[in-house]
C-alpha positions as CSV (number, residue, x, y, z in Angstrom):
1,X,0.0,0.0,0.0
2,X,1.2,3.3,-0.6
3,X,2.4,5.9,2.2
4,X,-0.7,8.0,2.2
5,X,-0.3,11.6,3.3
6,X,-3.0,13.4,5.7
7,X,-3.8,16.1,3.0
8,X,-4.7,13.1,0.4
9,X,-7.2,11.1,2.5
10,X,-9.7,13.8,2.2
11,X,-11.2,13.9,-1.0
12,X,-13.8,16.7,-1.2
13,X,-16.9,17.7,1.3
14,X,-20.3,16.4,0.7
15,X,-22.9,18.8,0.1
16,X,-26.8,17.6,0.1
17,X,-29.4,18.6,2.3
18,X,-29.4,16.1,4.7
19,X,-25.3,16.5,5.3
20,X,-26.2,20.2,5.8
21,X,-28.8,19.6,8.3
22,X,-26.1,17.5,10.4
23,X,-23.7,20.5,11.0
24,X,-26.4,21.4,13.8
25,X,-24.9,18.7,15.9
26,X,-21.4,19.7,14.4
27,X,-21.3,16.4,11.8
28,X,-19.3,17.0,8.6
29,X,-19.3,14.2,5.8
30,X,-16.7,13.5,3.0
31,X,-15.8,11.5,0.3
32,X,-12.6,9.9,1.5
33,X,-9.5,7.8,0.0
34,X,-11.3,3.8,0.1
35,X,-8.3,2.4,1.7
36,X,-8.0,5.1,4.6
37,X,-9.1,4.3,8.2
38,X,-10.7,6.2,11.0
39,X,-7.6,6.5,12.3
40,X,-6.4,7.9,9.5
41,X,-9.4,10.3,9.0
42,X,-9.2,11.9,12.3
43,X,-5.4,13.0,11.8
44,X,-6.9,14.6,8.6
45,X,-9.1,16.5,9.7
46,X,-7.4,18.0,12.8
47,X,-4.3,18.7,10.8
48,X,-6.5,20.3,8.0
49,X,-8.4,22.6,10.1
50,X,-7.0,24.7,12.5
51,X,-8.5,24.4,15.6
52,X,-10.6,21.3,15.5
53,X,-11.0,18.3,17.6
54,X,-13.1,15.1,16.6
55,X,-14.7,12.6,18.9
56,X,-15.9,10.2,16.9
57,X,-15.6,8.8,12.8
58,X,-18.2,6.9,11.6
59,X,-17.2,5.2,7.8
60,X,-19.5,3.6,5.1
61,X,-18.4,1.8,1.9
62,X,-20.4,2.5,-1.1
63,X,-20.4,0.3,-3.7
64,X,-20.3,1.1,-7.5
65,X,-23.9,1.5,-9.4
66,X,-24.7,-0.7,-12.4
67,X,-24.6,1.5,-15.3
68,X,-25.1,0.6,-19.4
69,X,-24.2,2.2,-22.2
70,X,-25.7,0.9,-25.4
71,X,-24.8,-2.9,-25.0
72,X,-21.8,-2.6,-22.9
73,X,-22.4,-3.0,-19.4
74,X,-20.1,-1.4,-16.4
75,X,-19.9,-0.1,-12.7
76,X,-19.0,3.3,-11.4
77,X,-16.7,4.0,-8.9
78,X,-16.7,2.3,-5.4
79,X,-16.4,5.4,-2.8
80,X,-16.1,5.8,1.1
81,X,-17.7,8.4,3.0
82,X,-16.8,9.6,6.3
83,X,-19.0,11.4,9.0
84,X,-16.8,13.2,11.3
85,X,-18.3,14.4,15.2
86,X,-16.7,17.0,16.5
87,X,-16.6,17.6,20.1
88,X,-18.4,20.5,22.0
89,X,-15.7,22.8,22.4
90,X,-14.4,22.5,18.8
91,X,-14.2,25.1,16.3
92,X,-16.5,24.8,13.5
93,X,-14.9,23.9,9.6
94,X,-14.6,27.1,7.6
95,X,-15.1,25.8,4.4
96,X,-18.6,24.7,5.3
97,X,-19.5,28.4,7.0
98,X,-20.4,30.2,3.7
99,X,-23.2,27.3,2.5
């Protein structure tokens, strides 16, 4: 496996409705690398943002969809998606404060 770096395990910040309704009880969810761990998530995100602390990680694997395209027949991409809590003292994430 390769030697993964803290600023590649997050992938990008997931924005729907529900995700945005979360940050009430300070939960922030991205798409993360498939191969990185909780372990590995939490380092992320308290070296990326100044200021934060997380309590827990909850992870889910989603699998690729089914998809065709004339005859031929293929999958997307598999994905992982992280929820991060943060605790109660925390700082909120920046990049979330303008949405």
């Amino acid at each position: 496996m390769a030697d993964i770096k803290y600023y590649d395990v997050i992938l990008r910040p997931v924005i729907t409705e529900k995700s945005m309704n979360m940050q009430a009880d300070k939960k922030y969810t991205f798409y993360v690398v498939p191969s990185a761990n909780k372990v590995m998530i939490k380092e992320a995100v308290e070296k990326m943002f100044e200021g934060v602390k997380v309590e827990k990680v909850y992870t889910m694997n989603l699998t690729g969809k089914k998809r065709r395209r004339g005859y031929v027949e293929g999958m997307t991409a598999k994905r992982k998606k992280a929820i991060v809590k943060l605790t109660e003292d925390s700082k909120d994430i920046e990049i979330f404060a303008g949405l």
